[in-house]
Every structure is written in structure tokens, then in C-alpha cells.
C-alpha positions in Angstrom: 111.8 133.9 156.1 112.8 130.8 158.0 109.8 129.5 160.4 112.3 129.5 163.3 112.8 133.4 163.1 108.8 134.0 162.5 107.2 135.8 165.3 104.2 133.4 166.4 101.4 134.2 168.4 100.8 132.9 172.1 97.9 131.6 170.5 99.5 129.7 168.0 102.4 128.2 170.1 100.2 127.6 172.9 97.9 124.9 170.4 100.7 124.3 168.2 102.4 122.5 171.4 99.3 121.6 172.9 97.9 119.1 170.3 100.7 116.9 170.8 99.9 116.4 174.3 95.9 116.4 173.2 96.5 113.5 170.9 98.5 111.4 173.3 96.1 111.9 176.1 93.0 110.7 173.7 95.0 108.0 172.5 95.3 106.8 176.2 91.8 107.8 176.8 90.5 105.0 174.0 92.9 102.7 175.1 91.6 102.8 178.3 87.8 102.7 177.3 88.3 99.8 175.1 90.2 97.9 177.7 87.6 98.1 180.1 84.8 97.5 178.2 86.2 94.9 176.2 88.8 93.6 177.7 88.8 93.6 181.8 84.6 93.9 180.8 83.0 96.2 183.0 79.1 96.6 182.6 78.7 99.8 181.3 75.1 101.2 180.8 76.4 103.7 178.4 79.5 103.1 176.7 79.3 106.3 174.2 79.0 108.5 177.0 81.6 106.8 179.2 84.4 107.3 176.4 82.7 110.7 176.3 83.5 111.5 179.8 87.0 109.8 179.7 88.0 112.0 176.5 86.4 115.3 178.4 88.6 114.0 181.4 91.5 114.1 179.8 91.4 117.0 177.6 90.4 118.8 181.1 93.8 117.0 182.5 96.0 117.4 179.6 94.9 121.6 179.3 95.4 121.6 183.5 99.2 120.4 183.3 99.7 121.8 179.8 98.8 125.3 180.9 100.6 125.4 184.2 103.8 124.0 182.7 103.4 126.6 179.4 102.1 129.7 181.7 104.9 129.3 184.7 108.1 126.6 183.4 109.0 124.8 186.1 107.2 126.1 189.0 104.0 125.3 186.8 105.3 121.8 186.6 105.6 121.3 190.4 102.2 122.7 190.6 100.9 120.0 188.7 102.7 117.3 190.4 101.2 118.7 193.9 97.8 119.1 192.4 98.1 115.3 190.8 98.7 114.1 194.6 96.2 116.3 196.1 93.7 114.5 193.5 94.7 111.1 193.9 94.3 111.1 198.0 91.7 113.9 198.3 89.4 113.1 195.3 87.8 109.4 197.1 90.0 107.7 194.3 91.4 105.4 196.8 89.4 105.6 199.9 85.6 107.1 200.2 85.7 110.7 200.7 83.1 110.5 203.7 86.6 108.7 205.7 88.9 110.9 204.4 90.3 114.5 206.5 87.4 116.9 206.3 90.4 119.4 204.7 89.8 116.7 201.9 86.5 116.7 202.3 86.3 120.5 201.6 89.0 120.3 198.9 86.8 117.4 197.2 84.2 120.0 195.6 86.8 121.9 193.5 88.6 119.1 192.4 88.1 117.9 188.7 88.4 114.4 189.7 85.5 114.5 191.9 83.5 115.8 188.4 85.2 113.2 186.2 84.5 109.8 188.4 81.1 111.4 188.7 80.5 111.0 185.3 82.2 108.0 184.9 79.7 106.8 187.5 76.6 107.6 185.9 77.4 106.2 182.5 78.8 102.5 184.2 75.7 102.4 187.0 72.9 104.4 185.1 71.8 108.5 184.8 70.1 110.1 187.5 68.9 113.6 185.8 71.3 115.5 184.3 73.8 114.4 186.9 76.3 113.5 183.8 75.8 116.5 181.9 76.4 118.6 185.2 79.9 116.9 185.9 80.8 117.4 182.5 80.0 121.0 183.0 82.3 120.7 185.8 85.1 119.8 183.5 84.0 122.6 181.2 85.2 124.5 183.2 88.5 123.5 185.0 89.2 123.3 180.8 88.1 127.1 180.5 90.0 128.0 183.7 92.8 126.4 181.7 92.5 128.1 178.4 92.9 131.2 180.0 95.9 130.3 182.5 98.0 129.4 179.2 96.2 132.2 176.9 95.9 135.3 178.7 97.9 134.7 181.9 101.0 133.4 180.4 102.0 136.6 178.4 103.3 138.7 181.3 104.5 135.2 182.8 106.6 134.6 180.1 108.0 137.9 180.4 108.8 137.7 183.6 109.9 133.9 183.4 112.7 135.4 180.5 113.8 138.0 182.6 114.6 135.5 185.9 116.0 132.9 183.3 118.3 135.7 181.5 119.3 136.7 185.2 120.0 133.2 185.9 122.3 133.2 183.2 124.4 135.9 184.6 125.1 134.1 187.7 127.3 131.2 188.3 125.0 129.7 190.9 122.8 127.6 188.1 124.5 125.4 185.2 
């Protein structure tokens, strides 16, 4: 039996494809790390924990786009692209979320970027609490949220994804 023709699991295609996004994303994330620590030299209470964070951050990323892309083709893909603006002007990344639209202002709680510079924050400027362990809790669970989009929501997605892309073919609208 050639591997092509065996009948894999949504399981084991989701994570077989998944790692390879996984790895890339860590490989930026200790790229990043070690350029700021060592190279543009931030002063960073607690590096351990900062790469900590940064690698939570982006295995919470990487599962968000991977999932939406895997569960929903190329509507999941605009998805993404949407919810990476959304994050970049509604998350206080470049201006302070107390000046920004209050729909932003609302939006800010649910967004995992909000969690992640949160506990970036606390490792560069110092712990308050369990403030660090409660925005990686955050991320827990936008990664969670994820695991099921691409696990459990994406079998009768891909069903019906099939179906429109066998439709598709019939027509002569779409090359």
C-alpha cells in the first residue's frame, strides 16, 4: 500500500501539516528572543520566561491561522488576514489602546495579542502576581479554541469545502 492511497486520520494530517508551520514559527520565535536580548539588548528581568511567552505566542498564532486555513481553505485564509489587521490596529500594538475607537477598545479583551504583549510586559518590566501566568492562560486558550476549529470543526468543513470545489469544477466560471 502506497502512503499516498492510505486513508489518514484528520488527526494525523491536521499535525502532520501542522509541525511544519510549528517549527518555523519557533524558529522565528528564538530568533527574535535572541535578537533582542542580545543583539538590539533590551533589559529583560526574565529572559526564560520572555522566550517562554514568545514561543506560547506563536504556537497560539501559528494553531489560529493554521486551523482557519486547514478547517475552511480559502475563506479561512482571508479570515486570518482580517483577524491579523484587526490585531495589529486594535490590540495597542501601535498606538495605546486607551486612544484608540472604543469598538477597539471592546474588541482589545478577546484578542490574543492583548494576552501575548501582556506577558511580554511582565517578563521585560518585572511580575506583578500571577499576571504572566494569567496571559499565558489567555493564550491557552485561543490555542485550545484552535485545536478544536482544525480537529473537530473541520470534518464536516471539509465535506462541504469538497462538495463546492467538485461543483466548481463543473462550471466554466473558475479556471
Amino acid at each position: 500500500e502506497k502512503p499516498e492511497e492510505r486513508a489518514y486520520r484528520n488527526y494525523q494530517k491536521f499535525f502532520g501539516r501542522y509541525i511544519t508551520f510549528f517549527l518555523i514559527g519557533q524558529l522565528q520565535t528564538l530568533i527574535t528572543v535572541l535578537g533582542s536580548v542580545l543583539f538590539v539588548g533590551i533589559q529583560c528581568k526574565h529572559v526564560f520566561l520572555f522566550w517562554l511567552a514568545m514561543a506560547i505566542t506563536s504556537l497560539a498564532f501559528t494553531m489560529i491561522a493554521y486551523s482557519l486555513t486547514y478547517a475552511f481553505g480559502n475563506v479561512g485564509e482571508a479570515i486570518v488576514v482580517v483577524l491579523m489587521v484587526v490585531q495589529v490596529a486594535g490590540s495597542g500594538g501601535t498606538f495605546p489602546i486607551e486612544v484608540l475607537p472604543k469598538v477597539f477598545q471592546i474588541l482589545y479583551h478577546y484578542m490574543p495579542f492583548a494576552y501575548a504583549m501582556g506577558a511580554a510586559r511582565e517578563t521585560i518590566a518585572g511580575m506583578y502576581q500571577n499576571d504572566y501566568w494569567h496571559y499565558l492562560a489567555g493564550l491557552g486558550v485561543y490555542i485550545i479554541v484552535s485545536l478544536i476549529i482544525g480537529l473537530v470543526i473541520s470534518i464536516p468543513c471539509k465535506k462541504l469545502m469538497n462538495s463546492i470545489d467538485k461543483s466548481k469544477g463543473k462550471t466554466d466560471l473558475l479556471i
